[in-house]
C-alpha positions, 0 to 999 in steps of 0.5 A: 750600122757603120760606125765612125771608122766606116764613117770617116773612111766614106767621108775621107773618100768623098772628100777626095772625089768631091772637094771643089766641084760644083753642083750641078743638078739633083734628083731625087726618087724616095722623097722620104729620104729627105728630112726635115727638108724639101725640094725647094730646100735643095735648090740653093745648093745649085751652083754650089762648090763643094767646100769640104766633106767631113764627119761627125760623130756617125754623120757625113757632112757635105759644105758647100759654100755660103752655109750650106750643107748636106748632112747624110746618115747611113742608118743600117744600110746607107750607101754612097756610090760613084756611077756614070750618069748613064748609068741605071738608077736600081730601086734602092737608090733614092738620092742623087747629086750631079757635079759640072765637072765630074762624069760621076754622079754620087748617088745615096742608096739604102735597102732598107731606107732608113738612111737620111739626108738633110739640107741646113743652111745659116738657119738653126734647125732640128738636124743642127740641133742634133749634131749641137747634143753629140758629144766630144769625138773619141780621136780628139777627147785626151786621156784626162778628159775621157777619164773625168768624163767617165768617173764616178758615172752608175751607168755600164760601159757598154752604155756609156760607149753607145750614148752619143751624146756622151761619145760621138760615134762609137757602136755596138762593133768598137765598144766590143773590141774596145772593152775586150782590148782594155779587159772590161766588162761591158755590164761593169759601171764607170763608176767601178773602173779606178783611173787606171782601167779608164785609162786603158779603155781610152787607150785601147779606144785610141788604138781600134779607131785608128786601127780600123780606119787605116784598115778601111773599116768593118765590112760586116754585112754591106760596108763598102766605099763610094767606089764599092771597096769592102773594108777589112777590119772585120778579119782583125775581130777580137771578139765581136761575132765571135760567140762560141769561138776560143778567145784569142787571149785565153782560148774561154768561149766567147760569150754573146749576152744581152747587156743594157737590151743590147747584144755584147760580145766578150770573154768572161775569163779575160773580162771579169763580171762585175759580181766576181769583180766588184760584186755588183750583178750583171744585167743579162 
């Protein structure tokens, strides 16, 4: 699933494309891939500049004016591509957006259609409600508020990176890297960590997200851009895919274990277990 860098890298992207064009038409052949919205709910949007592309937390944000929105998430598999309008719709491609002044149409494609789009307006809704629970975004939460945020918290780090409503954004790729970077265990709670070590886990999350943004993201299985660029973050990796290979730290085999039901990714010598470390038992 793309995760904030590969996010903000699309939403940087469409904003560049789309900033002050004028919608034109839509189309859409997937109905399902509408929720908490129908046809009519898209009628407003006719005629609309778009104002502003952006993101939130893993959520692309489409403004248009007068309200309106269209609010995108990619899922597993979501897509954006810039096509000719004459071009051939394949069967993946469920949604599509024409401008008045563009060629190019932006069409949502999805294999495995989980991904969704949603209309909102002035009015409160479900989706808005959604983005209302995130919580704060990792490049703009400070050091002392990250640090207070996760003091004194039972729950394992890898959990609390992966809780959106706690951070917005982050998924099981930069909660690797980041845990590896700042030398913390994934199974070890927030509760164990002193100021110091959430210090350098805010650090070294500051540093990956940025880094993986400038790098375009991880183009792990099909991350591309709207204009089907792959990103390479992937081929700065620590330790995230890399079971069985030498840490690039000590040169330990990397270690896959399922931590909380999710898969993590980290090297037992560098990234000490909480029953070695603070003598509380790892959850495998």
């Amino acid at each position: 699933m793309p995760e904030l860098p590969e996010v903000e890298v699309i939403a940087r992207h469409l904003n560049t494309k789309l900033s002050g064009l004028t919608v034109l038409s839509f189309r859409i052949v997937y109905p399902p891939v509408l929720k908490k919205t129908d046809m009519t709910d898209l009628y407003p949007i006719l005629g609309q500049k778009v104002s502003e592309v952006n993101r939130r937390g893993k959520y692309v944000l489409m403004k248009m004016h007068r309200g309106l929105s269209l609010i995108f998430h990619l899922k597993m598999t979501g897509q954006f591509l810039f096509c000719l309008s004459r071009e051939p719709w394949d069967k993946h491609t469920h949604f599509g957006l024409a401008f008045a002044e563009s060629p190019f149409e932006l069409r949502f494609r999805d294999v495995r259609k989980f991904g969704f789009v949603s209309c909102v307006g002035i009015r409160k809704d479900s989706v808005v409600e959604v983005l209302d629970q995130l919580g704060p975004e990792p490049l703009e939460i400070g050091k002392e508020h990250f640090v207070k945020l996760f003091k004194g918290r039972k729950a394992g780090m890898k959990s609390l990176l992966l809780d959106q409503t706690f951070l917005a954004g982050i998924g099981n790729i930069y909660a690797d890297e980041i845990l590896f970077k700042a030398k913390v265990h994934p199974a070890l709670s927030a509760a164990s960590l002193n100021e110091e070590e959430l210090s350098r886990v805010w650090e070294a999350m500051t540093h990956i997200l940025r880094s993986a943004i400038v790098h375009r993201g991880s183009s792990i299985r099909n991350f591309v851009d709207a204009d089907g660029r792959e990103g390479r973050y992937q081929e700065r990796h620590q330790v995230y895919g890399r079971q069985g290979l030498p840490c690039p730290e000590c040169s330990h085999r990397i270690h896959r274990h399922r931590i909380s039901g999710r898969s993590s990714h980290f090297c037992p010598v560098c990234q000490k277990p909480p029953e070695s470390k603070r003598g509380e038992k790892i959850r495998q």
